[in-house]
N, C-alpha and C positions, 0 to 999 in steps of 0.2 A: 464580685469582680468577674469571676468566671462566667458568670451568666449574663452580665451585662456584653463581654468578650462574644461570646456565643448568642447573642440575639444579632450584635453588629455582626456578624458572619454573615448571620442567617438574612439579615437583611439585605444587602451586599449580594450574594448571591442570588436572592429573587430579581434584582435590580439587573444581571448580566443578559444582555442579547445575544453572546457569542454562542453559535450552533456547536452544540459538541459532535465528534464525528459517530457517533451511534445514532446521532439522529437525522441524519444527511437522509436516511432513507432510499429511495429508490435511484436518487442522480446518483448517489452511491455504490449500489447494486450494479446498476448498469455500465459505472466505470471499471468496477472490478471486474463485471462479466466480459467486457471487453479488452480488458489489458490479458485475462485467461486466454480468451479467444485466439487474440494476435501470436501469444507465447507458443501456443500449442502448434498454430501454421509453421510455425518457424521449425528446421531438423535441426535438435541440439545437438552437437556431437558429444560424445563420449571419453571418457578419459582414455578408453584405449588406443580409440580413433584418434586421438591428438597426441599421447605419446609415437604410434609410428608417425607419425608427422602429416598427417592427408587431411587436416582442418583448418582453414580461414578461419579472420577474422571477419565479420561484419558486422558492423555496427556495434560493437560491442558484446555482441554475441558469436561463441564460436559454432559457424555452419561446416557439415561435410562437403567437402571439396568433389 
């Protein structure tokens, strides 16, 4: 019974098309390297900088005022 269980698995599984995300490859690389990119333009502010109170919001990200 177990190995009948475990060939239907195994079978099942050769059968999926769904791309897993380790395999995206390079569209993948290049969306990471650029969501890095954007973050890094951005000036995060600081906890200090927001407890005196001199930080905006934008966008969801808090910028130095």
């Amino acid at each position: 019974m177990k190995k009948r269980w475990m060939n239907g698995v195994i079978d099942e599984a050769a059968k999926c098309t769904t791309r897993m995300p380790w395999e995206r490859g390079l569209r993948r690389q290049a969306f990471i390297a650029s969501r890095k990119a954007s973050l890094s333009d951005r000036e995060v502010a600081s906890l200090a900088t927001v407890a005196r109170g001199r930080a905006k919001v934008f966008m969801g990200a808090q910028v130095v005022a």
